[in-house]
Each structure stands twice: as structure tokens, then as C-alpha cells.
DRENKOL-956216 format. One record per residue (C-alpha): residue in one letter; x, y, z. Coordinates in steps of 0.1 Angstrom, whole numbers, padded with zeros to 4 digits, always signed. Layout:
% residues N
AXYZ/...
END
This chain:
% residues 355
X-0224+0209-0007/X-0251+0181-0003/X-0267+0161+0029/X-0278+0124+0026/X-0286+0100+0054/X-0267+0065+0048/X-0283+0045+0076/X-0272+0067+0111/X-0247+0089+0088/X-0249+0120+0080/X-0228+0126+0050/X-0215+0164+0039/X-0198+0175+0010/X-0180+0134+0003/X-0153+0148-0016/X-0137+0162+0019/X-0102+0145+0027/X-0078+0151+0056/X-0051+0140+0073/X-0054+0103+0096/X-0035+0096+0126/X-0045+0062+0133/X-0030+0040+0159/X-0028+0004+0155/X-0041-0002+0190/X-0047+0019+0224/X-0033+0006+0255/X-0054+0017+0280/X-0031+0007+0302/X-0001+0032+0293/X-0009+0067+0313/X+0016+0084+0292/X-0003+0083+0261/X-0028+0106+0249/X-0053+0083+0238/X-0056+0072+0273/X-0058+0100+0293/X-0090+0118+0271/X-0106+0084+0270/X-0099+0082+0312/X-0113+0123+0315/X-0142+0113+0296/X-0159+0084+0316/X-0185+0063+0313/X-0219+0065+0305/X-0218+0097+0290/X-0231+0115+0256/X-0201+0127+0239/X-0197+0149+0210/X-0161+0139+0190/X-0144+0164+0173/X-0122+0143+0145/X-0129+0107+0151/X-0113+0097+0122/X-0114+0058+0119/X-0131+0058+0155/X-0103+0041+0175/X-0110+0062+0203/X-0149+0060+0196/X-0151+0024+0199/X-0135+0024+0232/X-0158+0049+0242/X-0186+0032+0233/X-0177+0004+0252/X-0175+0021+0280/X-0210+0028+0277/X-0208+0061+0260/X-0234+0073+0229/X-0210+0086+0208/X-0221+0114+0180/X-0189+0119+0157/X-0182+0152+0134/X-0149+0140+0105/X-0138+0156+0078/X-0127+0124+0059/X-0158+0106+0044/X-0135+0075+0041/X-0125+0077+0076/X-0161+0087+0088/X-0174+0054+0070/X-0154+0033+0092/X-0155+0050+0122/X-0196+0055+0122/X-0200+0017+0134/X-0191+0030+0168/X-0215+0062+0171/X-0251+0068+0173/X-0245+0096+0145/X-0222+0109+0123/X-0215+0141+0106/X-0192+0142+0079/X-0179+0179+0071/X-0152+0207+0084/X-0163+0217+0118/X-0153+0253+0109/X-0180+0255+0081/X-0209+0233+0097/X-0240+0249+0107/X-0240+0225+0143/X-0271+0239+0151/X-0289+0218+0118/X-0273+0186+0141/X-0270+0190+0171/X-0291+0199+0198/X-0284+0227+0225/X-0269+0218+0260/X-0272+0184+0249/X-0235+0168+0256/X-0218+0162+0286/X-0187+0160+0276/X-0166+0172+0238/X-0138+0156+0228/X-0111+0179+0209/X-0086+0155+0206/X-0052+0169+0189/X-0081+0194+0168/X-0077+0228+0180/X-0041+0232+0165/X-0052+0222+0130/X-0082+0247+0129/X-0079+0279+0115/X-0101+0299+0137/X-0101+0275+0173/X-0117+0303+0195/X-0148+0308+0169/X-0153+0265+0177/X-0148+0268+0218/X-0176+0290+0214/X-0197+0275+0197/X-0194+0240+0212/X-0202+0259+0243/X-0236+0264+0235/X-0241+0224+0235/X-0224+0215+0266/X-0250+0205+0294/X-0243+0231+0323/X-0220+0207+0343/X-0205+0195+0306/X-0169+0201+0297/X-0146+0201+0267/X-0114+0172+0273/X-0088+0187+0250/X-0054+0175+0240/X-0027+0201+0228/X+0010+0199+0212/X+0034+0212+0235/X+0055+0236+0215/X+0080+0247+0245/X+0091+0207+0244/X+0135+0209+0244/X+0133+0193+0211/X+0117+0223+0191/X+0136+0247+0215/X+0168+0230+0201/X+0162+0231+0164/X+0147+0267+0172/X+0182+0277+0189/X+0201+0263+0157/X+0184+0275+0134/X+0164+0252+0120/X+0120+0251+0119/X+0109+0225+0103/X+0075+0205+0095/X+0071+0169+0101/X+0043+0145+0091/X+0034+0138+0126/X+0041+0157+0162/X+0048+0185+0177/X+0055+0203+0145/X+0025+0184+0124/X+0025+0200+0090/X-0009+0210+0095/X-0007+0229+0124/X-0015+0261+0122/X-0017+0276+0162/X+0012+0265+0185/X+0008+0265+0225/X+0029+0266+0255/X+0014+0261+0291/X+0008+0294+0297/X-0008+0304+0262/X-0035+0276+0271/X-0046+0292+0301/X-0048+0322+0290/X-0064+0309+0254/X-0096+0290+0272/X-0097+0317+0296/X-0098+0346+0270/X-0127+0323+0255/X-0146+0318+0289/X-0134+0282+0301/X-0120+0273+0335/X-0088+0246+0323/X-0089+0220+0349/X-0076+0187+0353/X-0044+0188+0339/X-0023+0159+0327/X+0012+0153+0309/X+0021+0132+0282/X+0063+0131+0284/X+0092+0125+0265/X+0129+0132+0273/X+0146+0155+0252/X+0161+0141+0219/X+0136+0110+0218/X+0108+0129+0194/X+0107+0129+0160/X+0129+0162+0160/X+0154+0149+0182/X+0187+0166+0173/X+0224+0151+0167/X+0234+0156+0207/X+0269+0155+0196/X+0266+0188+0185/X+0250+0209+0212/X+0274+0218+0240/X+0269+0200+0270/X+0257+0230+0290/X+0231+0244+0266/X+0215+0206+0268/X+0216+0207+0306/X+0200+0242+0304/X+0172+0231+0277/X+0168+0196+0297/X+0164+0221+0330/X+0134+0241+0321/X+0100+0236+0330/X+0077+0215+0309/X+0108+0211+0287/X+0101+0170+0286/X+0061+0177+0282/X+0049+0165+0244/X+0011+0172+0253/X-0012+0182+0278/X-0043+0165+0282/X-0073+0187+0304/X-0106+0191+0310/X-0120+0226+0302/X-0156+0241+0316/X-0174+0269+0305/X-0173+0296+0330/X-0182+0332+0342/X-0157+0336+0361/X-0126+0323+0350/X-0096+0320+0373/X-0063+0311+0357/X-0040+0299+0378/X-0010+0320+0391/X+0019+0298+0376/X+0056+0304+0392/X+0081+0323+0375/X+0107+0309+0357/X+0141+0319+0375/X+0162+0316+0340/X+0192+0329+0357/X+0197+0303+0383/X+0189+0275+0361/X+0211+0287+0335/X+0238+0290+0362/X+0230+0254+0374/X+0237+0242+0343/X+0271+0256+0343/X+0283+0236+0370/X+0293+0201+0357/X+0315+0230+0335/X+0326+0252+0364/X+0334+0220+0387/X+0355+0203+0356/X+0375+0236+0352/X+0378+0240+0395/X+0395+0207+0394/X+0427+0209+0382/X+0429+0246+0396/X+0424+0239+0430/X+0444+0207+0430/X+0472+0232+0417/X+0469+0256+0446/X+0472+0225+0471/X+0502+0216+0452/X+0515+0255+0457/X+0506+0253+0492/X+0522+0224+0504/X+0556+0236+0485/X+0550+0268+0505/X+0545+0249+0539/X+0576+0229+0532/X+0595+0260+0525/X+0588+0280+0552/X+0594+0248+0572/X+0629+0249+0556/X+0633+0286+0562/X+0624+0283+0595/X+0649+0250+0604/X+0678+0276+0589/X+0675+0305+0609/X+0676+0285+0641/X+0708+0262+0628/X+0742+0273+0641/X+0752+0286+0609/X+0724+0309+0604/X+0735+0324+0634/X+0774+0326+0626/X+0769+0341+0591/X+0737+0365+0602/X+0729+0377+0635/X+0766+0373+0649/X+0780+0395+0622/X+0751+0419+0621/X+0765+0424+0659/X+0801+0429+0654/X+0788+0454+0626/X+0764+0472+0651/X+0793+0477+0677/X+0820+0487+0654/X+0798+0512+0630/X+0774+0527+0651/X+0741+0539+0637/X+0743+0577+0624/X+0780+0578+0616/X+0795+0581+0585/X+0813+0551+0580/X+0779+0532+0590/X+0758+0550+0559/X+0786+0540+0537/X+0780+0502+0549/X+0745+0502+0546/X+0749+0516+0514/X+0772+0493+0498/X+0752+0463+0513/X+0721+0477+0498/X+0740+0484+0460/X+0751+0447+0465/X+0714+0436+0471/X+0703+0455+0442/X+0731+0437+0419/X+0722+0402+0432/X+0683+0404+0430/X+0681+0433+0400/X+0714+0422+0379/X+0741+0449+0374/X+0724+0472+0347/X+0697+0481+0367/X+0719+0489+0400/X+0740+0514+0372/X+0713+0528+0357/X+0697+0535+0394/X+0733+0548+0404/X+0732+0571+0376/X+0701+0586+0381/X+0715+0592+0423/X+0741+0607+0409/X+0723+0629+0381/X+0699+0646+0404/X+0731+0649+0435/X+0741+0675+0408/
END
């Protein structure tokens, strides 16, 4: 590895290459972009340290905003272009530099780690030492993948990880985060996350959106339901601290949002069911309406309760003759509800244990 100065460049190692994300223009004016939202936690007026400028899209805006930028890229090619907007460039792998040939100590008010820590191989070995260049009110503005975003949840849940050239599954990433492992990861390494911001997309508009079609409707609901689901990065301002207090995030009640996504389901099935029991219902009402307009007709009367008189006085309850009534009515009964084979074979049975 060599050094040479090229006018206020500082040029290591110039066969170095890496990846570019360039945008073809930052519109300051869209808050649900990254770009925006470290350039807005950032400020004016301030000496920044860039971790990964590549062409220096973000470095020029910074730098008119007033901002001496000094830029550390891997890409000489990129560095080239990009050194037109800072006061210095370093061209080299941040992981390998010795910062402390470049940079002075507790020199920086604010480092820019934009969409960086993910691609380094050792991210908590850089927070630290980046620490020791950070004035004492300096802080780090960082910008993070989301991996718990529905769309990798999805692929994840059929069976499917995959690499893409960009996003949340960047070929070159080699650390993943959810919101909790972020807190916990600047905390573990002595920085108070503050400032938090969202950069969202629905579920199924990434670049790993999934065929819809084939994910039941409930298990969408469900992915669409949980939190930070829609998040593709978080944006944040970390400061080096003491005494770090991560914040007590609420617990995910997976149950009930699993059985809220059930409903659309449970309400389609309901339906039909309960439009059934009012249909059973009002044939009930109806015939007990009909049952009842019998019994008090004329003929009800004649061929029920008139009889069940003229029985009562002629066979008294007790007497022989009266059993042998009752039980005739009740074998006839039997034959008209049960059918005739199962009055015999009940008969039968009488009859068997009579012996």
C-alpha cells in the first residue's frame, strides 16, 4: 500500500474498488428518503467526517450547507469525483486505515455512516474508533437496513433468502438489524441512539416484493400487522455515552395480532352461518306459532283433550284395563315414531326378561 497527495486527496492503495449506489439526484424535499433525513440530522455549519462518500452526492449538499466535509472511500474512481466537494479525502477500507495518521482526535462534530455499518466486517471495532474523534457534544448519524421489513419476513416464511444488487438484502451485506438489535448494538458499544426516523414502504413494493397471489390473505394481514413491518431504514443520531439507557420498547402481543388478522376470515365464514340460524329460527317461530293456533282450534280439542276425558272416566288410573291402554297407546307411539322393527325387537326383549 502507498500514500500520495493529488492536490487535497489523499490517495491509498488505488487499486481499491467497491460497490456505488449513486442517485441521480436528492430531493431534499422527500422526508421519506434516506438521503434526506442524514443530510437534515447533520446541519449546517458543521465538520463532518463521511464514511463512504462515493461520488459525493450527499457531500456536495453538505457542503453547501456550509459544512467542511473530510471524506474516507474505498473506490479511488469514486473518491476522484467526489473530492471536489470536501476539504480532504482519504481513499482506503476504513476497517484497515490507521485514522489516527489523518485525522485529528475530538475533531468532528458530527460522522456520517450512511448505509456503512452493514457492509463492514467488524462495525463495533469502527464505532469505537470513530468515537475517539467525535468532539464531546459530536454524534454519529447512521442509516441501517431494516431486516424485520414484511417483504424479507415473507420470502423468509416461504422459503426463499436471497441476495439482491441493491436493498434490504444488498449482496454485500454482511450484519443484518432489527429495531431492537440497534439499540442494543450502539448501546453494547457505548452510544446513546437518539433521534430516530423511518424511511417506509408498504409490503410487496421493495425489490423482494412477493407474487401476493400466493400468500393466504391472513398470513399477509398478519405480516402487514406487525410493528415496523413497512420500515425499510432507520435513520438516527447516535452519541457516545457513559451511561447508556436504551429505551424500554413495548412488547409485541403476537397472539392478538395474529388473531386480528383472522377476522376478515372468521367474519366471512360467520356469515352464511349465522344467516342460517336466523333462517332456522324464524321456521321455528312460525312453527310454534302454528303449534300453538292448533291446540286452541275446536278440533284439537275434539280429537285431544275431549277424548283423553272420556278415557280418564271410563279407565280409571291404577286399574287393569287402564295399564293395558296406556300400553297399547305407548306400543303404537313407538311404531309411528321408531318404525315396527324396533317396537318388536323392544317387545322381545320385555318379554325375554318377564321370563
Amino acid at each position: 500500500m502507498y500514500s500520495a497527495y493529488v492536490g487535497s486527496l489523499i490517495l491509498l492503495d488505488e487499486n481499491l474498488l467497491s460497490k456505488r449506489y449513486e442517485p441521480l439526484t436528492i430531493d431534499l424535499e422527500n422526508k421519506n428518503h434516506s438521503h434526506t433525513l442524514i443530510i437534515e440530522s447533520t446541519g449546517f455549519n458543521k465538520i463532518v467526517l463521511e464514511i463512504g462518500t462515493s461520488t459525493g452526492y450527499i457531500s456536495e449538499v453538505l457542503k453547501g450547507r456550509g459544512n467542511s466535509v473530510t471524506g474516507i472511500e474505498i473506490d479511488p474512481e469514486a473518491a476522484l469525483l467526489a473530492q471536489q466537494y470536501c476539504d480532504q479525502m482519504i481513499i482506503g477500507d476504513v476497517e484497515i486505515l490507521n485514522l489516527d495518521e489523518f485525522l485529528t482526535p475530538t475533531s468532528f462534530d458530527v460522522i456520517l455512516c450512511g448505509d456503512v455499518l452493514e457492509h463492514l466486517k467488524k462495525p463495533a471495532t469502527i464505532l469505537k474508533k470513530l468515537r475517539n474523534f467525535l468532539k464531546p457534544d459530536g454524534y454519529i448519524v447512521v442509516s441501517l437496513p431494516n431486516f424485520c421489513h414484511g417483504d424479507v419476513l415473507l420470502n423468509t416464511l416461504n422459503g426463499d433468502f436471497h441476495y439482491t444488487p441493491m436493498g434490504l438484502l444488498d449482496n454485500t451485506h454482511l450484519h443484518f438489524f432489527g429495531l431492537k438489535n440497534i439499540y442494543s448494538f450502539f448501546a453494547d458499544g457505548g452510544y446513546q441512539v437518539e433521534d430516530i426516523h423511518t424511511i417506509n414502504l408498504n409490503v410487496g413494493t421493495t425489490e423482494l416484493k412477493i407474487d401476493e397471489s400466493k400468500i393466504p390473505r391472513d398470513l399477509l394481514n398478519f405480516i402487514r400487522s406487525l410493528p415496523n413491518s413497512t420500515v425499510y431504514q432507520y435513520v438516527f443520531k447516535a452519541y457516545p455515552s457513559g451511561s447508556v439507557t436504551p429505551p424500554v420498547l413495548r412488547e409485541t402481543d403476537i397472539i392478538k395480532l395474529f388473531s386480528d388478522s383472522l377476522q376478515e376470515s372468521r367474519q366471512e365464514l360467520q356469515a352464511p352461518l349465522e344467516a342460517k340460524i336466523d333462517s332456522l329460527n324464524q321456521q321455528l317461530h312460525e312453527a310454534e306459532t302454528e303449534l300453538s293456533q292448533i291446540k286452541n282450534s275446536i278440533i284439537w280439542r275434539i280429537t285431544t283433550e275431549y277424548p283423553n276425558k272420556i278415557v280418564n272416566q271410563l279407565l280409571k288410573q291404577g286399574t287393569r284395563r287402564r295399564k293395558s291402554y296406556d300400553l297399547g297407546l305407548e306400543s303404537m307411539h313407538m311404531i309411528v315414531n321408531e318404525g315396527f322393527w324396533s317396537f318388536f325387537w323392544k317387545l322381545r326383549r320385555y318379554l325375554m326378561q318377564k321370563q
